[in-house]
mmCIF file of the N, C-alpha and C atoms, coordinates in Angstrom:
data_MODEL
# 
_entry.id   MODEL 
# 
loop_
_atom_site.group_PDB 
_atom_site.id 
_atom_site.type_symbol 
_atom_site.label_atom_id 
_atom_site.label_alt_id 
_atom_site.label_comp_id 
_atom_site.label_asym_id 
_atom_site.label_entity_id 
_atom_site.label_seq_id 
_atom_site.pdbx_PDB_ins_code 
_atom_site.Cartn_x 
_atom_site.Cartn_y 
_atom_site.Cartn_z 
_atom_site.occupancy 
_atom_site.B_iso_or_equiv 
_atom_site.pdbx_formal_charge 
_atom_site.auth_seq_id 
_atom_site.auth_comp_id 
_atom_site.auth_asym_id 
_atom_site.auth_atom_id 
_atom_site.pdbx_PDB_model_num 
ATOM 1   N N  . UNK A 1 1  ? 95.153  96.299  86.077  1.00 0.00 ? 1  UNK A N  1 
ATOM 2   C CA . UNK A 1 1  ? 94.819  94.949  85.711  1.00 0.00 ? 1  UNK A CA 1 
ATOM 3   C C  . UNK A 1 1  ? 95.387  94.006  86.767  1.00 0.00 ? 1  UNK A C  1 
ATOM 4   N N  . UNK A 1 2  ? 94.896  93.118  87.366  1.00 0.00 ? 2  UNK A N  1 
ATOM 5   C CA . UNK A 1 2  ? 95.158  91.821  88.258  1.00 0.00 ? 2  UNK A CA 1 
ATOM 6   C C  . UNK A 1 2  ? 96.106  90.938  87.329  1.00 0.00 ? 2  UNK A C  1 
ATOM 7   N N  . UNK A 1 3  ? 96.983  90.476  88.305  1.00 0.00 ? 3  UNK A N  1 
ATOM 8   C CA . UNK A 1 3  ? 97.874  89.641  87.818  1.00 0.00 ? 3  UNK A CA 1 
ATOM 9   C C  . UNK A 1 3  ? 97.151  88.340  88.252  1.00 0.00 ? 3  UNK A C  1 
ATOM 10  N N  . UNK A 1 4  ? 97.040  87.487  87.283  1.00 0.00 ? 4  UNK A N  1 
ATOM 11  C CA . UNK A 1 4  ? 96.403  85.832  87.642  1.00 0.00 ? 4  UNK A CA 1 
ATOM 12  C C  . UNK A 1 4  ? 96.877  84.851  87.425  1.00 0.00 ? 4  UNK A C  1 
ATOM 13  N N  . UNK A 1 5  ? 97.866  84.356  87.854  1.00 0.00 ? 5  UNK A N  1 
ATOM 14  C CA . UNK A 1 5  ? 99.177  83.022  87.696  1.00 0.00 ? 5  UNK A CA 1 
ATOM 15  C C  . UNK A 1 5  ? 98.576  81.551  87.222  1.00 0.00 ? 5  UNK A C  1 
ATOM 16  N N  . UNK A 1 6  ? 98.764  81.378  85.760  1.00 0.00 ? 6  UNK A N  1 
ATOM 17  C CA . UNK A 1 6  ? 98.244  80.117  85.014  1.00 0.00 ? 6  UNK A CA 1 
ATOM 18  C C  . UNK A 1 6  ? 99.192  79.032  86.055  1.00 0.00 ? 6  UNK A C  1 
ATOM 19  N N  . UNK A 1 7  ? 98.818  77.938  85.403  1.00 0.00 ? 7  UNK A N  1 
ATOM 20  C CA . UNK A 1 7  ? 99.198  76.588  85.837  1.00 0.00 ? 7  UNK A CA 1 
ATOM 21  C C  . UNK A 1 7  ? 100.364 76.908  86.061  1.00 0.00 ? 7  UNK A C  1 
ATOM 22  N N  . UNK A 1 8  ? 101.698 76.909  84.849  1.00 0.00 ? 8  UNK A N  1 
ATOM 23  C CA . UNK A 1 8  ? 102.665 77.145  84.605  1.00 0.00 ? 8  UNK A CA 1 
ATOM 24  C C  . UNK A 1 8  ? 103.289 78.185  85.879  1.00 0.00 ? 8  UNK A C  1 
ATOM 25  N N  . UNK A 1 9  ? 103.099 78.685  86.599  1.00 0.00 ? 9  UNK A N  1 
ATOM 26  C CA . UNK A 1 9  ? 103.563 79.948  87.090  1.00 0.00 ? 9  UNK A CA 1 
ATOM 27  C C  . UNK A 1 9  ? 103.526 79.339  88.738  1.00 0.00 ? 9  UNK A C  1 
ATOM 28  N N  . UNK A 1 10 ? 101.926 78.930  88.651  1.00 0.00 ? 10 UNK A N  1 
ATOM 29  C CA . UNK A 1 10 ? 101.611 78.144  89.836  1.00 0.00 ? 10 UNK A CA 1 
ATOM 30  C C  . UNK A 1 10 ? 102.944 76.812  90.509  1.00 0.00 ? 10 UNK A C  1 
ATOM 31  N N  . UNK A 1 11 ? 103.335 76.077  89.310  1.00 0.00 ? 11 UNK A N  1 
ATOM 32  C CA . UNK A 1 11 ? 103.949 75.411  89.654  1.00 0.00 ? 11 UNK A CA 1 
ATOM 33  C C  . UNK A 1 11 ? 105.492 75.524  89.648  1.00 0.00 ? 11 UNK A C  1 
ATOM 34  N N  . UNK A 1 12 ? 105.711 76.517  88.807  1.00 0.00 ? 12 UNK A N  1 
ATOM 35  C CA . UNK A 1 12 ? 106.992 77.006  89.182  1.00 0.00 ? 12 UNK A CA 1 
ATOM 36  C C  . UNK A 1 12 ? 106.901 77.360  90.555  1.00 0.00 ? 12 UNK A C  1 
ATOM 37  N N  . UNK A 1 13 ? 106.462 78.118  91.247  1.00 0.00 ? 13 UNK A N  1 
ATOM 38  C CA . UNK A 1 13 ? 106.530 78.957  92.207  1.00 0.00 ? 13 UNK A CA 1 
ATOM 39  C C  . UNK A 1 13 ? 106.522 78.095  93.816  1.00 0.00 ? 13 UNK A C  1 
ATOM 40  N N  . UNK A 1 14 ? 105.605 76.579  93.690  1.00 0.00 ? 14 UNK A N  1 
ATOM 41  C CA . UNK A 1 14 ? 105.607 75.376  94.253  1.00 0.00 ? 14 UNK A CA 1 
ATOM 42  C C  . UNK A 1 14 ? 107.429 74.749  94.263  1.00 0.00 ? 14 UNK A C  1 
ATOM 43  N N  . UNK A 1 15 ? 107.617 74.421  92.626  1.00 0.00 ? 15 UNK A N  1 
ATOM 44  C CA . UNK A 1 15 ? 109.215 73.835  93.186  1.00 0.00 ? 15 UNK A CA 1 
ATOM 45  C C  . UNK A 1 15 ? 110.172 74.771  93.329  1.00 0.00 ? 15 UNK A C  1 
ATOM 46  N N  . UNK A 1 16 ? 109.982 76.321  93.568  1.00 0.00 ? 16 UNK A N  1 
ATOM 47  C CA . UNK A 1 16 ? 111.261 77.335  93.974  1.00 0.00 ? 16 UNK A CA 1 
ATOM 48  C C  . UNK A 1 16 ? 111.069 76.901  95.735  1.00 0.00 ? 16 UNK A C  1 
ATOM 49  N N  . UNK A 1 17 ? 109.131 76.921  95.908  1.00 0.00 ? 17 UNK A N  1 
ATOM 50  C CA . UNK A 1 17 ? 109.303 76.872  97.635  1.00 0.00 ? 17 UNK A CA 1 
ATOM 51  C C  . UNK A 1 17 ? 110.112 75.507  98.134  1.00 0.00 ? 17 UNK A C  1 
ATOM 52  N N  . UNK A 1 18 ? 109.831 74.035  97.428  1.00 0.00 ? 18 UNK A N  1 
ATOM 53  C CA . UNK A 1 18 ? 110.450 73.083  97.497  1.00 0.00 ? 18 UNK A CA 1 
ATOM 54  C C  . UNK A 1 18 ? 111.367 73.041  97.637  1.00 0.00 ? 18 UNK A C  1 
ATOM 55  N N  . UNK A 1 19 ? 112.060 73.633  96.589  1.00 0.00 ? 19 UNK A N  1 
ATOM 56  C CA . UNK A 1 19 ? 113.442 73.302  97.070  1.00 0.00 ? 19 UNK A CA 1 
ATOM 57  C C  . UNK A 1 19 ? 114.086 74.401  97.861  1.00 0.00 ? 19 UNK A C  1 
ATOM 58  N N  . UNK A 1 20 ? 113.527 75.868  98.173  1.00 0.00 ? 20 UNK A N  1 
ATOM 59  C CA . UNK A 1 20 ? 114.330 76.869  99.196  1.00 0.00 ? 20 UNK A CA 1 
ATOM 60  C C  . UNK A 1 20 ? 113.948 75.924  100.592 1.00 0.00 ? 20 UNK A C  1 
ATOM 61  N N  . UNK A 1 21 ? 112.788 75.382  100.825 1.00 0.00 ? 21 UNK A N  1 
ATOM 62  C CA . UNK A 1 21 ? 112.259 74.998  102.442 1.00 0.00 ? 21 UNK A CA 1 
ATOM 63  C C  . UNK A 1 21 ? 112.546 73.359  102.518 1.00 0.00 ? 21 UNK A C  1 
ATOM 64  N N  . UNK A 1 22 ? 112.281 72.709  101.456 1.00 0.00 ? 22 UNK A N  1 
ATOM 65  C CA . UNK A 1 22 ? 112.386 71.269  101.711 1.00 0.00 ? 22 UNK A CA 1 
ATOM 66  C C  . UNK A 1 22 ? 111.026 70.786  101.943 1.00 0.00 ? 22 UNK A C  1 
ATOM 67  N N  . UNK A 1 23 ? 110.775 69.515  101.463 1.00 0.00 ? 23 UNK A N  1 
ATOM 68  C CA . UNK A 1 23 ? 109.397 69.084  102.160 1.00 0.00 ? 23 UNK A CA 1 
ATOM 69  C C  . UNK A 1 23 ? 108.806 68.901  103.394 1.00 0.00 ? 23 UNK A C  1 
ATOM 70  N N  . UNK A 1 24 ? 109.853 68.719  104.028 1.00 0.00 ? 24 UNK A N  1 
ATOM 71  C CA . UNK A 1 24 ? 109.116 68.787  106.014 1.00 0.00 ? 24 UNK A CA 1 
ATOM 72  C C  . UNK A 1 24 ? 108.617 70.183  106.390 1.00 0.00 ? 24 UNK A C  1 
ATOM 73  N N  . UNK A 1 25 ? 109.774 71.065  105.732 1.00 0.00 ? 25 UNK A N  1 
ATOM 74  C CA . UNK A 1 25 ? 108.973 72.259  106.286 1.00 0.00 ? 25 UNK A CA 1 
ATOM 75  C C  . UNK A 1 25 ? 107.742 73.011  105.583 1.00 0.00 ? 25 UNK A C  1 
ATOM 76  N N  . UNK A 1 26 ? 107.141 72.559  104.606 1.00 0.00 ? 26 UNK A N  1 
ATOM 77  C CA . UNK A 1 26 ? 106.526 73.461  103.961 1.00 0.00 ? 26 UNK A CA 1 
ATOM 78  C C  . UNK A 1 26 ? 105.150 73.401  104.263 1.00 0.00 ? 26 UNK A C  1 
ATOM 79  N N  . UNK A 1 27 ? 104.441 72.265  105.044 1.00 0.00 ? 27 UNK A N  1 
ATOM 80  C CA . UNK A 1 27 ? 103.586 71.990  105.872 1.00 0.00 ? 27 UNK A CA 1 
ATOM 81  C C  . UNK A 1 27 ? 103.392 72.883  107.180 1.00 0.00 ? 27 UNK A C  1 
ATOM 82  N N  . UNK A 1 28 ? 104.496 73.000  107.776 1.00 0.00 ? 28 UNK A N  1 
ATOM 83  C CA . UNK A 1 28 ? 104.647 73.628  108.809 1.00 0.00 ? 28 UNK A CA 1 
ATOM 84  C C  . UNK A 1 28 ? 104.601 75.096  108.389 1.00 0.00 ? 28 UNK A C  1 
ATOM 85  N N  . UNK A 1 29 ? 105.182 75.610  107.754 1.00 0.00 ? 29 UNK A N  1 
ATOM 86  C CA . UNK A 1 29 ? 105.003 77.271  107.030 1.00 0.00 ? 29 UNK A CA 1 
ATOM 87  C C  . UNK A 1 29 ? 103.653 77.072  106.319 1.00 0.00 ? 29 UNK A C  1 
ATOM 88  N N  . UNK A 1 30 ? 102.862 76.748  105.672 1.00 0.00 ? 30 UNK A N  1 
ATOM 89  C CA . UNK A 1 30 ? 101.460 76.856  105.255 1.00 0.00 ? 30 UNK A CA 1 
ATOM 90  C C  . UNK A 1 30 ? 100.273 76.720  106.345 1.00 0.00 ? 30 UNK A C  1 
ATOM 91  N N  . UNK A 1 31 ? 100.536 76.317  107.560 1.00 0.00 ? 31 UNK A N  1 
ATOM 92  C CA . UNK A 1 31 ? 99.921  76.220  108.468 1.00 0.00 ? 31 UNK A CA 1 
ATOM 93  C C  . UNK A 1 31 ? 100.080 77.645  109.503 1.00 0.00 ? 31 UNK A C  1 
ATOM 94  N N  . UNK A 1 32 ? 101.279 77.512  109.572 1.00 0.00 ? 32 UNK A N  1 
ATOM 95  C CA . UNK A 1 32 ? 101.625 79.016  110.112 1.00 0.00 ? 32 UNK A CA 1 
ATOM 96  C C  . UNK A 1 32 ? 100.713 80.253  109.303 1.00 0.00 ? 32 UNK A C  1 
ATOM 97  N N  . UNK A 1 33 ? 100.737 80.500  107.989 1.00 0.00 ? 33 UNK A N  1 
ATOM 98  C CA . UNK A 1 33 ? 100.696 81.507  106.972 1.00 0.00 ? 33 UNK A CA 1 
ATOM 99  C C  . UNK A 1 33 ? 98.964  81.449  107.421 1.00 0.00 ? 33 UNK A C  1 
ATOM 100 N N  . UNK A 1 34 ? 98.545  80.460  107.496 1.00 0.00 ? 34 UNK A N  1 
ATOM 101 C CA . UNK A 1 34 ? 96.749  79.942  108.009 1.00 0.00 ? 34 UNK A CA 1 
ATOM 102 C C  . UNK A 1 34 ? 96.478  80.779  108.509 1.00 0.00 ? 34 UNK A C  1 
ATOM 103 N N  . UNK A 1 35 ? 97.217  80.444  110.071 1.00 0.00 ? 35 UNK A N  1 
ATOM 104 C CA . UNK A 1 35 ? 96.935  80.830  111.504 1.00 0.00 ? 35 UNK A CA 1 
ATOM 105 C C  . UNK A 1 35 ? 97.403  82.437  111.830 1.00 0.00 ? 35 UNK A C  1 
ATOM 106 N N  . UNK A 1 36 ? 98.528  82.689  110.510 1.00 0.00 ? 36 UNK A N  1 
ATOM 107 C CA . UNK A 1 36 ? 98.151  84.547  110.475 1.00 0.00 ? 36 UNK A CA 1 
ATOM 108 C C  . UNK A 1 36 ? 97.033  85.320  109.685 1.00 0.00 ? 36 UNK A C  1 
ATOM 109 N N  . UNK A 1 37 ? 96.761  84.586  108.910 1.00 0.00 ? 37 UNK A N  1 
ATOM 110 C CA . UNK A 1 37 ? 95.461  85.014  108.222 1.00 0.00 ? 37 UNK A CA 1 
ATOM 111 C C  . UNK A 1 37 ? 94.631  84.952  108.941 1.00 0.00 ? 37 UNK A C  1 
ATOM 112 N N  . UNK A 1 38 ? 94.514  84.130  109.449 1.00 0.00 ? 38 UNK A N  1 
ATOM 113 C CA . UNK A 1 38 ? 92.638  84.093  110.671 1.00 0.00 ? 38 UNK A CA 1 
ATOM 114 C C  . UNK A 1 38 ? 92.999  84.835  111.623 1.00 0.00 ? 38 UNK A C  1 
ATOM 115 N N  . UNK A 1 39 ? 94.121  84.910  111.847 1.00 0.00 ? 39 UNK A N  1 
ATOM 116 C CA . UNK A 1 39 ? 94.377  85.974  112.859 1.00 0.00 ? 39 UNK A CA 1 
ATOM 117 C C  . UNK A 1 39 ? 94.152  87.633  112.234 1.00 0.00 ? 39 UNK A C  1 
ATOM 118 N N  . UNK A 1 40 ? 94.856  87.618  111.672 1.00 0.00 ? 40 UNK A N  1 
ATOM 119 C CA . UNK A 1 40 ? 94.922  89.237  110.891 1.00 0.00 ? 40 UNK A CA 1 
ATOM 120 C C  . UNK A 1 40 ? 92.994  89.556  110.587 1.00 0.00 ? 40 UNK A C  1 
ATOM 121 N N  . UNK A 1 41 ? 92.198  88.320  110.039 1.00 0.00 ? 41 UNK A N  1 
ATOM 122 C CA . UNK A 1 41 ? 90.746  88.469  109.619 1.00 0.00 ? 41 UNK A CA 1 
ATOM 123 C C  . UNK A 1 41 ? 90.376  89.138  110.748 1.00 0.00 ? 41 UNK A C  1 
ATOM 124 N N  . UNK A 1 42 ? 90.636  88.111  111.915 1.00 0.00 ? 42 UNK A N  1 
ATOM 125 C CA . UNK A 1 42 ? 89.687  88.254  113.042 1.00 0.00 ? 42 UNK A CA 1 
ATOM 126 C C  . UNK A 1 42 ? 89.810  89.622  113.845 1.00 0.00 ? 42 UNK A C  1 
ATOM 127 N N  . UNK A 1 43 ? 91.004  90.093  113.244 1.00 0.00 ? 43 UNK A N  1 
ATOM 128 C CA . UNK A 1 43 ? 91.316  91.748  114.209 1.00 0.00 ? 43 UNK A CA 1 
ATOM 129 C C  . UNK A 1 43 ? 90.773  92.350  113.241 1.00 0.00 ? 43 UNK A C  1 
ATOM 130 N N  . UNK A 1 44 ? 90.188  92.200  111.973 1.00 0.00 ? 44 UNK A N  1 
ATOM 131 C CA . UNK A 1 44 ? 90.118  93.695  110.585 1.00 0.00 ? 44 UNK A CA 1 
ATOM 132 C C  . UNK A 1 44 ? 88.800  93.024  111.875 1.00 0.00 ? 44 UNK A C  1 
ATOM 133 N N  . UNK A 1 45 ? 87.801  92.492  111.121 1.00 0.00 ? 45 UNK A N  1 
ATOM 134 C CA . UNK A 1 45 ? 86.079  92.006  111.867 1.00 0.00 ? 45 UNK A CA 1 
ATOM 135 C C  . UNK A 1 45 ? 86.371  92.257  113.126 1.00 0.00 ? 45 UNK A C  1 
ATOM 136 N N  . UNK A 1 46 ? 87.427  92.806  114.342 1.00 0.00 ? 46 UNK A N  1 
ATOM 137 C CA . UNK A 1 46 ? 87.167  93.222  115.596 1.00 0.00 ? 46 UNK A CA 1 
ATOM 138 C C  . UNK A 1 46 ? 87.132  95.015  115.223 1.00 0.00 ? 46 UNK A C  1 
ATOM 139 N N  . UNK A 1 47 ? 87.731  95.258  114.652 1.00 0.00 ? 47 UNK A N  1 
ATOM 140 C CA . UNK A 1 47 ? 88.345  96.535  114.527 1.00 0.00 ? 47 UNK A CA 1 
ATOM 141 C C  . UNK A 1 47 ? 87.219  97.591  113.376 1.00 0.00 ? 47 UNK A C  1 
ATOM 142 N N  . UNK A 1 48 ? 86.337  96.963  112.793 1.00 0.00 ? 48 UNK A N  1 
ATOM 143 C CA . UNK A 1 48 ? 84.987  97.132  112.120 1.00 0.00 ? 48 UNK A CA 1 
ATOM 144 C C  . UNK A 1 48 ? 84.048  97.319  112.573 1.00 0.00 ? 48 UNK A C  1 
ATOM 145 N N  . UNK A 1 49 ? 84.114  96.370  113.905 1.00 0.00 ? 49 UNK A N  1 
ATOM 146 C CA . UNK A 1 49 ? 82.950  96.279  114.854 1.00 0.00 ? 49 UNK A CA 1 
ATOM 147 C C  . UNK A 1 49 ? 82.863  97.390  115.679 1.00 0.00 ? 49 UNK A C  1 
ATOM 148 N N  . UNK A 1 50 ? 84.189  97.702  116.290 1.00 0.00 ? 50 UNK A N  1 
ATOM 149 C CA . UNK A 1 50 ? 84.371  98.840  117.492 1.00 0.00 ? 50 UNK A CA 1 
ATOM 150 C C  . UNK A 1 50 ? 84.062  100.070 116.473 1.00 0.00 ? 50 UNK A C  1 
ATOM 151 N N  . UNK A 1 51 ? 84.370  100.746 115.547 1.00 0.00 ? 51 UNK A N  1 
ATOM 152 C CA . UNK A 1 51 ? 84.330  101.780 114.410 1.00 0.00 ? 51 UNK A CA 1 
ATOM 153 C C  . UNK A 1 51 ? 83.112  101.940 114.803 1.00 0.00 ? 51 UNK A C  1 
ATOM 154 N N  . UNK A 1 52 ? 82.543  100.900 114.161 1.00 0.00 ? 52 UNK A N  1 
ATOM 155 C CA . UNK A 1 52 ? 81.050  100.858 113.848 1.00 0.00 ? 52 UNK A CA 1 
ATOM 156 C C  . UNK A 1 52 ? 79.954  101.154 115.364 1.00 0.00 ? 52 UNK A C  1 
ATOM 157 N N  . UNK A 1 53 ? 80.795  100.477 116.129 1.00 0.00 ? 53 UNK A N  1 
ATOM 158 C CA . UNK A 1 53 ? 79.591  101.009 117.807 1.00 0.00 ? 53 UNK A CA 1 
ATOM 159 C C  . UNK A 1 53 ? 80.068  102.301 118.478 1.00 0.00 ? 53 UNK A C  1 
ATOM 160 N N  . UNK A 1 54 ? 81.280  102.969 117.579 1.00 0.00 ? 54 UNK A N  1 
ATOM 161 C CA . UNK A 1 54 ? 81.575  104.507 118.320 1.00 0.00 ? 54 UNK A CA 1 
ATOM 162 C C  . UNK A 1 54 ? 81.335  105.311 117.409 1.00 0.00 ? 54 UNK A C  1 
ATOM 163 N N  . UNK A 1 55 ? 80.877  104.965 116.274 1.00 0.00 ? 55 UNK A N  1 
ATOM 164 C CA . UNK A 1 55 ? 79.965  105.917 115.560 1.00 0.00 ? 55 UNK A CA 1 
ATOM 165 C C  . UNK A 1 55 ? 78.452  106.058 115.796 1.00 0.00 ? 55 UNK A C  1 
ATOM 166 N N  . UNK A 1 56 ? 78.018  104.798 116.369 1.00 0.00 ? 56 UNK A N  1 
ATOM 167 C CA . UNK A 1 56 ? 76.761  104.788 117.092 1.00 0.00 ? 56 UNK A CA 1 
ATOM 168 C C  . UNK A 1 56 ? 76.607  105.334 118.152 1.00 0.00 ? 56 UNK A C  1 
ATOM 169 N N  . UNK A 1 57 ? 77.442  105.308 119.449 1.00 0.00 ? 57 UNK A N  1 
ATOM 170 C CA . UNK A 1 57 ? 77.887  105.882 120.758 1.00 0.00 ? 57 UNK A CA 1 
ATOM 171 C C  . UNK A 1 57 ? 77.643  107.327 120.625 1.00 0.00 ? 57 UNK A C  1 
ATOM 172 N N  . UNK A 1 58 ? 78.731  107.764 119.312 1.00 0.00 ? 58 UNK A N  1 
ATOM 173 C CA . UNK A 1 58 ? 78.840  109.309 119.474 1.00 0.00 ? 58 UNK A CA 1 
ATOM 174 C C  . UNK A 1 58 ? 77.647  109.921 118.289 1.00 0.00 ? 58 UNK A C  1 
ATOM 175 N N  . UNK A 1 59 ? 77.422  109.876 117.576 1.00 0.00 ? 59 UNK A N  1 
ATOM 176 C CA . UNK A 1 59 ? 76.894  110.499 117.035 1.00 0.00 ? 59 UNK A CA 1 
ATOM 177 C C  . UNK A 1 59 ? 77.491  111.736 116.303 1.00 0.00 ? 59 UNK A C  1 
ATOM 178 N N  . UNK A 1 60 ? 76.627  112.218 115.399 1.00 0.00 ? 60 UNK A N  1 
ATOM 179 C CA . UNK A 1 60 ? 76.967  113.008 114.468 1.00 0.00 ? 60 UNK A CA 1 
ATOM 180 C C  . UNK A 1 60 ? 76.380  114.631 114.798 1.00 0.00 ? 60 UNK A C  1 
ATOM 181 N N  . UNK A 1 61 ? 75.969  114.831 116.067 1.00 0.00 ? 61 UNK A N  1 
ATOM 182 C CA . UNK A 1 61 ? 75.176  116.128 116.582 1.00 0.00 ? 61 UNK A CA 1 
ATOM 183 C C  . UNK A 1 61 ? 74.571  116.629 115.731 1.00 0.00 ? 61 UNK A C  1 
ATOM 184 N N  . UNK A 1 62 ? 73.620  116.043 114.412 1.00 0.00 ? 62 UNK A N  1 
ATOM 185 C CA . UNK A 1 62 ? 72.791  116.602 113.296 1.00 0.00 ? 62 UNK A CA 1 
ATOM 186 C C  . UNK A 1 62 ? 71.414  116.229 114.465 1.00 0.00 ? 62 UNK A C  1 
ATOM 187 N N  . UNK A 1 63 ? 70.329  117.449 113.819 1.00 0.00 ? 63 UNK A N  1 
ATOM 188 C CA . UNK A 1 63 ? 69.516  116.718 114.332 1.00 0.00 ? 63 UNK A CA 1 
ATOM 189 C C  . UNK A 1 63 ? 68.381  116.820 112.710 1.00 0.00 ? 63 UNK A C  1 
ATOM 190 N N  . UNK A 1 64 ? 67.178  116.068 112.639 1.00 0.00 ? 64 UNK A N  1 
ATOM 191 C CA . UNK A 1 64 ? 66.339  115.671 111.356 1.00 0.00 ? 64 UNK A CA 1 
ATOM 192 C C  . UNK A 1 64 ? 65.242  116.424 111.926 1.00 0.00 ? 64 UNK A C  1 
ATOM 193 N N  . UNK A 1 65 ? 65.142  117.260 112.589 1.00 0.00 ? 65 UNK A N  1 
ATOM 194 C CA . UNK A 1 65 ? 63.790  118.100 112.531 1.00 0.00 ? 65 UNK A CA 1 
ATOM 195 C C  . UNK A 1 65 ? 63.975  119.516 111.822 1.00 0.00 ? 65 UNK A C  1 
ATOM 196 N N  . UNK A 1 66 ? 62.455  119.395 111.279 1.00 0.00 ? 66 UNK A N  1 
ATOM 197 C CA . UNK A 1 66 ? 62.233  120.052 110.334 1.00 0.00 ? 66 UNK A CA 1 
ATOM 198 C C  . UNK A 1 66 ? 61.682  121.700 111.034 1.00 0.00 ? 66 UNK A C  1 
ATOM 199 N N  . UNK A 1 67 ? 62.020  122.827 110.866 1.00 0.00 ? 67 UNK A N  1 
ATOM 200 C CA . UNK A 1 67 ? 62.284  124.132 111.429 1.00 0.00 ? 67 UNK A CA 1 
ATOM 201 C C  . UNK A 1 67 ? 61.029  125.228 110.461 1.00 0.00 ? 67 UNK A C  1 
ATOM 202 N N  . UNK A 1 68 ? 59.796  124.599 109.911 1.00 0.00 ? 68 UNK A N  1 
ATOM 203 C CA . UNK A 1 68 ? 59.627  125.276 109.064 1.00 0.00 ? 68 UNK A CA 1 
ATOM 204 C C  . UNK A 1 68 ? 58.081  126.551 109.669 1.00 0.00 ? 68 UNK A C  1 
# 
């Protein structure tokens, strides 16, 4: 089962970051957290792509003709 954090949970979890980081920084760490996500996306979608054109490259040495 997925855990799904109501309001209540949501906002606890807002004033623990508040007050461990302070308000100046928490802008600056959510922007960061961004710019590893699009980063981390953009290598899974590089790393999908290459899979995907060296399974095309190489092949599977089957061949579909029929022997009858």
């Amino acid at each position: 089962m997925m855990f799904r954090p109501g309001t209540g949970e949501i906002i606890i979890i807002l004033v623990v970051l508040l007050l461990l980081f302070g308000a100046k920084r928490i802008p600056d760490l959510a922007r960061s957290l961004g710019q590893g996500l699009n980063m981390f996306r953009k290598g899974m979608k590089e790393e999908i792509s290459d899979t995907v054109n060296e399974e095309e490259d190489s092949g599977n040495g089957e061949t579909t003709e029929d022997n009858s």
